[in-house]
C-alpha positions as CSV (number, residue, x, y, z in Angstrom):
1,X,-63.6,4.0,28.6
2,X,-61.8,0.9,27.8
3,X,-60.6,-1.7,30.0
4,X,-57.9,-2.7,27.9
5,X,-54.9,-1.5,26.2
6,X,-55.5,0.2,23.2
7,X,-53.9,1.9,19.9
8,X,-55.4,5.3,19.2
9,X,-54.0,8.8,19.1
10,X,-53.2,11.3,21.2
11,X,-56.5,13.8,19.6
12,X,-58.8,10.9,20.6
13,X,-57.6,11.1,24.4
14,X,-57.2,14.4,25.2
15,X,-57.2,18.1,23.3
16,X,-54.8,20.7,23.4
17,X,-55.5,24.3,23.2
18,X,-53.0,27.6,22.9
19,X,-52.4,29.4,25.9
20,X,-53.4,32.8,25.9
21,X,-50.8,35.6,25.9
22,X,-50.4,38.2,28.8
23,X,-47.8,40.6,30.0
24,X,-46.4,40.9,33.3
25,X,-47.5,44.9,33.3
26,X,-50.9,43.2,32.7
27,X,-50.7,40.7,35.8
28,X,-53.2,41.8,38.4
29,X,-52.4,40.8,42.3
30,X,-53.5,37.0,42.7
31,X,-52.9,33.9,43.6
32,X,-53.3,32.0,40.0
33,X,-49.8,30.9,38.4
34,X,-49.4,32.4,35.3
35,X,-47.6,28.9,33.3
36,X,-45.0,30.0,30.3
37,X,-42.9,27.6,28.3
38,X,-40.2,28.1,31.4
39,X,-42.6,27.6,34.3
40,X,-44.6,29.9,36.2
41,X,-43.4,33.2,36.0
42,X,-45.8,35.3,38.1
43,X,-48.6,35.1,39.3
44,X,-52.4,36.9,38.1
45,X,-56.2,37.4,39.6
46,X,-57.4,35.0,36.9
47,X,-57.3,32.0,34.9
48,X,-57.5,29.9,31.6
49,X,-57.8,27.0,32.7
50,X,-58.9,24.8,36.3
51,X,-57.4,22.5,38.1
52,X,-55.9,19.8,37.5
53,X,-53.8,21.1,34.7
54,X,-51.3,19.6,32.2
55,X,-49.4,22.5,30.0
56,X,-46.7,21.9,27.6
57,X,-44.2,24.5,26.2
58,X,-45.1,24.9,23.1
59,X,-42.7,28.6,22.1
60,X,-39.6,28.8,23.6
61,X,-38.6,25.6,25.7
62,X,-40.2,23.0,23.4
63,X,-40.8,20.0,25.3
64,X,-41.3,21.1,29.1
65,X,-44.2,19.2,31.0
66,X,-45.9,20.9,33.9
67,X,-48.5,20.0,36.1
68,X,-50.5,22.2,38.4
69,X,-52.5,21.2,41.3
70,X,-54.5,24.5,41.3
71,X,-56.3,26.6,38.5
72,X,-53.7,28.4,35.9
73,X,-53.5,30.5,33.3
74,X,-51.9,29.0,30.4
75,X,-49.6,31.5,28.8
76,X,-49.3,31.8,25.1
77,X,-46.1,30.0,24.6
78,X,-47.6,26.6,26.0
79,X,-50.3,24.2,25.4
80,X,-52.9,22.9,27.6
81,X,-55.1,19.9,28.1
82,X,-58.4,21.8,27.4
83,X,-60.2,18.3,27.5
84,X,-59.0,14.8,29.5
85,X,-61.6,13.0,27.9
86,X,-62.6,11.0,31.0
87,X,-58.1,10.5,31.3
88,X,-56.8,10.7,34.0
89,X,-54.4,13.9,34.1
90,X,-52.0,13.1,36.3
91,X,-50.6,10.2,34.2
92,X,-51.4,12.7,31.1
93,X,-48.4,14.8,32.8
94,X,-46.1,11.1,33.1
95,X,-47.3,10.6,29.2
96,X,-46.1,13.7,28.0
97,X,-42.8,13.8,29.7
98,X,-41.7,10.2,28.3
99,X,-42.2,11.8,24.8
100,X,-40.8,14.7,25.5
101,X,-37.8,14.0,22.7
102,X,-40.9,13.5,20.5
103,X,-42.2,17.0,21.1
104,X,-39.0,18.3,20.7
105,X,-38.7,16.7,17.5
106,X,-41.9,18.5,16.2
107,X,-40.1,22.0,16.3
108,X,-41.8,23.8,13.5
109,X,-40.1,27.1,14.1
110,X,-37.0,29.0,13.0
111,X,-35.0,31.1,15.4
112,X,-37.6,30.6,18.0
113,X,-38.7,26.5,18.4
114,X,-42.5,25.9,18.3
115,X,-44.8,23.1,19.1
116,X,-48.0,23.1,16.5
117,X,-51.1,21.2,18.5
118,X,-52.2,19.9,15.3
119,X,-48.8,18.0,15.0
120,X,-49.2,16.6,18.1
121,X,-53.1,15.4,18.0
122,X,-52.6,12.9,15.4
123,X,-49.6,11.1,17.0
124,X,-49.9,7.3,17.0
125,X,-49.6,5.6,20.6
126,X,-50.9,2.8,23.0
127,X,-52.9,3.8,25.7
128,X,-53.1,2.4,29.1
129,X,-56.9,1.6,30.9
130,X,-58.1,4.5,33.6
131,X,-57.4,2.0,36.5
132,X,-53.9,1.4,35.2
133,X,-53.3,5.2,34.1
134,X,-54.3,5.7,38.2
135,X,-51.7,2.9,38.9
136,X,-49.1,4.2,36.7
137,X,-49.2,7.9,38.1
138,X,-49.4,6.9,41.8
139,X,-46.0,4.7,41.7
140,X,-44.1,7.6,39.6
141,X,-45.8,10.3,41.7
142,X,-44.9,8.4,44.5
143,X,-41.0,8.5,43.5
144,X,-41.3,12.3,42.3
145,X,-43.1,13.1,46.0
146,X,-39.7,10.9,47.7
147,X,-37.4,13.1,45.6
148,X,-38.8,16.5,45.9
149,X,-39.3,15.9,50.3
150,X,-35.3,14.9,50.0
151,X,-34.6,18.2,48.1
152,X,-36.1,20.4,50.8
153,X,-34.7,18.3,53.3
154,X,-31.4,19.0,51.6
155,X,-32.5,23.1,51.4
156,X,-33.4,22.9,55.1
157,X,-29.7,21.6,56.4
158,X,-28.0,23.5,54.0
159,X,-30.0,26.4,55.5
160,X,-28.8,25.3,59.0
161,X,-25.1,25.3,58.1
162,X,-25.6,29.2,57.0
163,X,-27.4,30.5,59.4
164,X,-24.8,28.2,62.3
165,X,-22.0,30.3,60.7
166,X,-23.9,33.8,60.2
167,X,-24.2,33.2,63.8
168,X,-21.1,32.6,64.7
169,X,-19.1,34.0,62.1
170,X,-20.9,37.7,61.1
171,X,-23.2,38.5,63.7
172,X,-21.0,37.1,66.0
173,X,-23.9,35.8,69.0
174,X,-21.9,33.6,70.8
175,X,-18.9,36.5,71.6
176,X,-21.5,39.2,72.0
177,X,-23.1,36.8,74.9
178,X,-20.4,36.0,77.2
179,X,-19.3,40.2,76.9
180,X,-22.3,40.5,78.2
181,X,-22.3,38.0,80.8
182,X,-24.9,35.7,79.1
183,X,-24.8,32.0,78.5
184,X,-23.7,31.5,74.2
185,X,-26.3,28.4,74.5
186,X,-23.6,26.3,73.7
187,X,-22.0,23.2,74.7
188,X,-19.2,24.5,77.1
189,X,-16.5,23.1,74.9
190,X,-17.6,25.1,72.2
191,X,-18.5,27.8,73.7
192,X,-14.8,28.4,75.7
193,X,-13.7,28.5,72.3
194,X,-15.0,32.4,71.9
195,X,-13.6,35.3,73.2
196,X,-15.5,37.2,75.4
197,X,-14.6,41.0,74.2
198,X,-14.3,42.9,70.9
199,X,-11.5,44.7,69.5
200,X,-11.5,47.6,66.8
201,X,-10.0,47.1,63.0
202,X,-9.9,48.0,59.6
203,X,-13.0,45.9,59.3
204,X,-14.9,47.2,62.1
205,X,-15.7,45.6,65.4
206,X,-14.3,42.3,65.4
207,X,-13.6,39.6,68.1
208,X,-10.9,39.9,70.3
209,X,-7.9,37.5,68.9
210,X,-9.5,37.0,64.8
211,X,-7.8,38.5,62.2
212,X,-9.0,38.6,58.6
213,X,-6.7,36.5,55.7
214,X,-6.3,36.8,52.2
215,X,-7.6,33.7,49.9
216,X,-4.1,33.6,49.0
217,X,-3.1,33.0,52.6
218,X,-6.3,29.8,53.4
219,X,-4.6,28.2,50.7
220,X,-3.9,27.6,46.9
221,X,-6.2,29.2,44.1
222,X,-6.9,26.9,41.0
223,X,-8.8,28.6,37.8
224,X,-10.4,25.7,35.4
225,X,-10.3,24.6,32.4
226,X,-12.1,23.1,29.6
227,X,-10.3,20.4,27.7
228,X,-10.7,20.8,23.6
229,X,-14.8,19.7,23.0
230,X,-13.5,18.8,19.3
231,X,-11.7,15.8,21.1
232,X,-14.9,13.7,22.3
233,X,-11.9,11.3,23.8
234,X,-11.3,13.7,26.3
235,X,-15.2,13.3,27.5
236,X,-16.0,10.2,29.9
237,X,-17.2,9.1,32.9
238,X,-14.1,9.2,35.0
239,X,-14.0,12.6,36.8
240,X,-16.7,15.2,37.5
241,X,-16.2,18.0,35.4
242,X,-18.0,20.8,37.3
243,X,-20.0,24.0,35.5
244,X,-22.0,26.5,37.3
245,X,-25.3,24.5,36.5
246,X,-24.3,22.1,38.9
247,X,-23.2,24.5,41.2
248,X,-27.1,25.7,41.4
249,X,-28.2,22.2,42.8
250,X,-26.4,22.7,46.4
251,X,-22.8,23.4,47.3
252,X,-22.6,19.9,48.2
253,X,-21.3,18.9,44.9
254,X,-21.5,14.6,44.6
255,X,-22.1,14.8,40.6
256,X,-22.3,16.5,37.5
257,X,-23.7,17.4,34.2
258,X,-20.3,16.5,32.3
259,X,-17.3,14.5,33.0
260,X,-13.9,13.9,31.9
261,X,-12.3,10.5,31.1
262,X,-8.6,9.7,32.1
263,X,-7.5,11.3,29.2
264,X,-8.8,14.5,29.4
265,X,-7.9,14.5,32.9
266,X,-4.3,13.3,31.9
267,X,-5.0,16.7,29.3
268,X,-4.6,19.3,32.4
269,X,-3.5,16.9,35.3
270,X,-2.3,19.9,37.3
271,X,-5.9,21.2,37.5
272,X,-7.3,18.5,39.7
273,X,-8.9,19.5,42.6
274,X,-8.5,17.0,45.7
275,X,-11.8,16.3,47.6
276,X,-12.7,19.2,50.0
277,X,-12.0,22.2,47.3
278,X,-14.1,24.8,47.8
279,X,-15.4,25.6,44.1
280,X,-16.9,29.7,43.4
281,X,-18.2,31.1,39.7
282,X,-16.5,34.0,39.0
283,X,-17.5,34.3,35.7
284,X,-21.1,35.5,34.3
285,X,-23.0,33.7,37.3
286,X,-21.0,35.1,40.7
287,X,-20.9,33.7,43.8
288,X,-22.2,30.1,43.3
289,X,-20.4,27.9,46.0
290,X,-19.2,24.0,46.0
291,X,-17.3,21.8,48.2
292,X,-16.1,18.2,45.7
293,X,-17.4,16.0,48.0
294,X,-14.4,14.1,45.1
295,X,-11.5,14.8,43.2
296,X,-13.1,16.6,40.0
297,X,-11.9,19.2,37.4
298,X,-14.0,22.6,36.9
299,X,-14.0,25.2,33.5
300,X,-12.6,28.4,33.3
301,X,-15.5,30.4,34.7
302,X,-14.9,28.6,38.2
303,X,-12.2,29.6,40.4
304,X,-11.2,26.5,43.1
305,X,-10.0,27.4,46.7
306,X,-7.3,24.3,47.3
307,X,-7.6,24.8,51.3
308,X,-4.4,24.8,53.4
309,X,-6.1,22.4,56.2
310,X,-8.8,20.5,54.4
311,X,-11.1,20.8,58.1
312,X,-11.3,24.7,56.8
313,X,-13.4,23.3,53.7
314,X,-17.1,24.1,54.6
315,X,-15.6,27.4,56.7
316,X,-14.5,28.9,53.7
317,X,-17.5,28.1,51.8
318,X,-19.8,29.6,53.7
319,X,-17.8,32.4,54.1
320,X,-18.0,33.1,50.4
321,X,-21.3,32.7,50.5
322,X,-21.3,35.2,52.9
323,X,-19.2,37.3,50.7
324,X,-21.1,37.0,47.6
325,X,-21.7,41.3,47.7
326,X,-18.1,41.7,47.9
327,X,-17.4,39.2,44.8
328,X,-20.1,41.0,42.7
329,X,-18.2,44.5,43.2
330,X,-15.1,43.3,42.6
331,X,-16.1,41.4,39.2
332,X,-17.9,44.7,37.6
333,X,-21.0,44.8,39.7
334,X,-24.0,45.1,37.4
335,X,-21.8,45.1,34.4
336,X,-23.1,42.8,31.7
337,X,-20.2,40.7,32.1
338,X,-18.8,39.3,35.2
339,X,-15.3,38.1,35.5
340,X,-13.3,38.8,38.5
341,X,-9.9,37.5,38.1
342,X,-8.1,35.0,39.8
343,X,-5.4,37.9,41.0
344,X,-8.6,40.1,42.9
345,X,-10.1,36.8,44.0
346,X,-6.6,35.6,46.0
347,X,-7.0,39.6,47.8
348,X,-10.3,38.8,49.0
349,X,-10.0,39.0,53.0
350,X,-12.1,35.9,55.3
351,X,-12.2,37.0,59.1
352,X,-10.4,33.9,60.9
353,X,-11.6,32.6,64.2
354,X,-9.1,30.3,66.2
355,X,-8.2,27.0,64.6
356,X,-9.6,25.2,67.0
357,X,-12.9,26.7,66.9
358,X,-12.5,26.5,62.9
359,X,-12.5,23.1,63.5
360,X,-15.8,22.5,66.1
361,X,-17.2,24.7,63.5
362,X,-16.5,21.9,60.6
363,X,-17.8,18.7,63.0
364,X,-21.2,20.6,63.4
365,X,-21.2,21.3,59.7
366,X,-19.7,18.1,58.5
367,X,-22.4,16.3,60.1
368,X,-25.2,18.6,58.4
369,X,-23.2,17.9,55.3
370,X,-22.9,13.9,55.5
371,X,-26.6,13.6,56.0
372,X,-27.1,16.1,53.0
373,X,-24.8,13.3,50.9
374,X,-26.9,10.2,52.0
375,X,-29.7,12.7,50.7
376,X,-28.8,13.3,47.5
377,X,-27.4,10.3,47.3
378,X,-31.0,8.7,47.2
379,X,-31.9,11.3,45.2
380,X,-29.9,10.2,42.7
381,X,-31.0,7.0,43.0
382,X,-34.9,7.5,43.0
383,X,-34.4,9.5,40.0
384,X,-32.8,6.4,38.0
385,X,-35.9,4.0,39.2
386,X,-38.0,6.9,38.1
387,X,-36.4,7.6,34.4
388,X,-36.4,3.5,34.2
389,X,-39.9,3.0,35.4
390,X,-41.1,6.2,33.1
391,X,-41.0,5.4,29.4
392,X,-41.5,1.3,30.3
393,X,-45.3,1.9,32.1
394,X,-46.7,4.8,29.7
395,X,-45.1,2.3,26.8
396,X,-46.7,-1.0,29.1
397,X,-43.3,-2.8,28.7
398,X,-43.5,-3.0,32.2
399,X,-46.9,-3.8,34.4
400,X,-48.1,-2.8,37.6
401,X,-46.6,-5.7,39.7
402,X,-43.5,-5.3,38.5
403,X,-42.9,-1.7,39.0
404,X,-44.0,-2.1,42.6
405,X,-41.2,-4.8,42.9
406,X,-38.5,-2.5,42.2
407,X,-40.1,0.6,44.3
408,X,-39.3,-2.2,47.0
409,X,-36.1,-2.6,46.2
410,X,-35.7,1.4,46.8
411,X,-37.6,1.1,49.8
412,X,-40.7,3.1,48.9
């Protein structure tokens, strides 16, 4: 292999062969990902290919990149490196996602977009020495490692703030101890804060002193809205304009796909939502929770708790999280189309605790919830070093020492 820089092609580096087409009524019980144009999608009891693999989706979802640490089986919408070629594979994976507009680009289908192989092979490209390729994938796997340990760090305290207020909230632990005459576990100014005895309902058992309110009655219901997408004026980078994709990455909501400029926000003024507002689909995709962690807008298929006391803000989302059974049978269950209205969304009844116990419940949260900001904060901010770095080292814009200069100024 060269120790240089060199122009060649992507067919002289590395071959690409179809994936082969299975079923999921033909997957057998195993252990091998079975790699589509959309991920893996199941699993089998054999493979196509051995690890390390690179797969690209070549049917479907033109353009995806995947790379898999373990043998696979390469479905028939993808491509996969049949041969590295003495290439290093995991900056073939980095290679292929900085031209992953160029693969997309190759589309050769109708309807249904398709990747050919044979358009791909002959592209034209520079091409970086083994020891550099080792380089180049360890400082942008080393960002990509940073950035996936934050996301589970922020899956493992979002986990602790729901299972804190199942606790407390729906299984009720703390109440059920001291009826019982056992300690709750809990600091003793928390802990006075439960009753120690239950008391029947039109709910059930519920603790002595709660009561269950309406949405209506935790505060003031706003339903979205998308301003006109024939006025691209109206389209910015003002306001976070919130859809349910963004309410699938955490209900710690700190950015978004889309956003609004001042004039599209002056378009529907009335429909901001002040930091704190408690965001739930209610539309197609149910019971997807936000807190704004800042003033934002949302579309129509969001519906926006406004809280009365803004400390009742992570309360009341968990609670719908908790509810999210409820929400689906009141929007048409398994109907093909959810929509619960904002009329049966204000009826839906929240079991309230005691104010004051409301808010002990929010510090413990709110704490969870700050670090989970700082998280995705870096997040946010790994991932811009990372698209930067990306297309600038495959391309060799950028060398080696100057890429570990900025991973420095991340501190990496």
């Amino acid at each position: 292999m060269s120790s240089a820089w060199i122009n060649t092609t992507i067919g002289e580096q590395i071959q690409l062969q179809r994936g082969v087409d299975i079923t999921k009524r033909d997957f057998k019980q195993g252990t091998i990902p079975v790699v589509s144009s959309g991920g893996i999608g199941g699993f089998h009891d054999a493979f196509t290919g051995v690890a390390p693999g690179v797969i690209l989706g070549r049917k479907g979802l033109v353009g995806s990149v995947y790379y898999l640490p373990t043998d696979y089986w390469a479905h028939d919408t993808t491509l996969w490196v049949k041969d590295f070629k003495g290439n290093y594979p995991k900056y073939i994976y980095y290679f292929f996602q900085s031209m992953s507009g160029t693969l997309k680009g190759l589309d050769v289908g109708s309807a249904n977009p398709t990747l050919n192989r044979n358009h791909v092979h002959p592209i034209e490209t520079r091409w970086a020495p083994v020891a550099e390729q080792k380089a180049i994938a360890h400082i942008l796997g080393t960002l990509d490692d940073k950035i996936e340990l934050n996301r589970k760090t922020n899956e493992t305290l979002e986990a602790m703030a729901k299972a804190l207020f199942k606790s407390w909230f729906v299984d009720f632990d703390p109440v059920r101890a001291k009826a019982e005459g056992r300690p709750t576990g809990l600091p003793a100014e928390i802990s006075d804060l439960f009753p120690d005895s239950f008391e029947d309902s039109e709910l059930g058992e519920i603790p002595s002193g709660w009561e269950p309110r309406t949405i209506r009655e935790w505060g003031r219901t706003e339903c979205g809205k998308t301003p006109s997408t024939n006025n691209q004026e109206f389209y910015g980078n003002d306001y976070m304009f919130v859809t349910i994709p963004d309410l699938h990455n955490g209900f710690h909501i700190i950015s978004s796909g889309k956003q609004l400029s001042e004039l599209g926000a002056d378009s529907q003024r009335k429909k901001l939502l002040p930091s704190g507002s408690v965001m739930v689909s209610c539309i197609a995709t149910p019971g997807l929770v936000g807190v704004a962690k800042e003033a934002c807008f949302t579309n129509q298929q969001i519906n926006s708790i406004i809280p009365n006391k803004m400390e009742a803000s992570w309360f009341l989302a968990l609670a719908m999280i908790e509810n999210r059974d409820l929400l689906l049978s009141l929007g048409g269950g398994g109907s093909v189309f959810f929509n619960l209205s904002k009329g049966r969304f204000d009826e839906i009844e929240i079991l309230a605790p005691s104010e004051d116990l409301i808010s002990a419940f929010s510090g413990v949260v709110s704490d969870l919830m700050d670090r989970c900001f700082a998280t995705k904060q870096e997040i946010i901010a790994l991932t811009n070093v990372r698209d930067t770095l990306l297309p600038k080292l495959i391309s060799g814009e950028i060398r080696i020492p100057d890429a570990e200069k900025m991973l420095e100024e991340v501190d990496i």
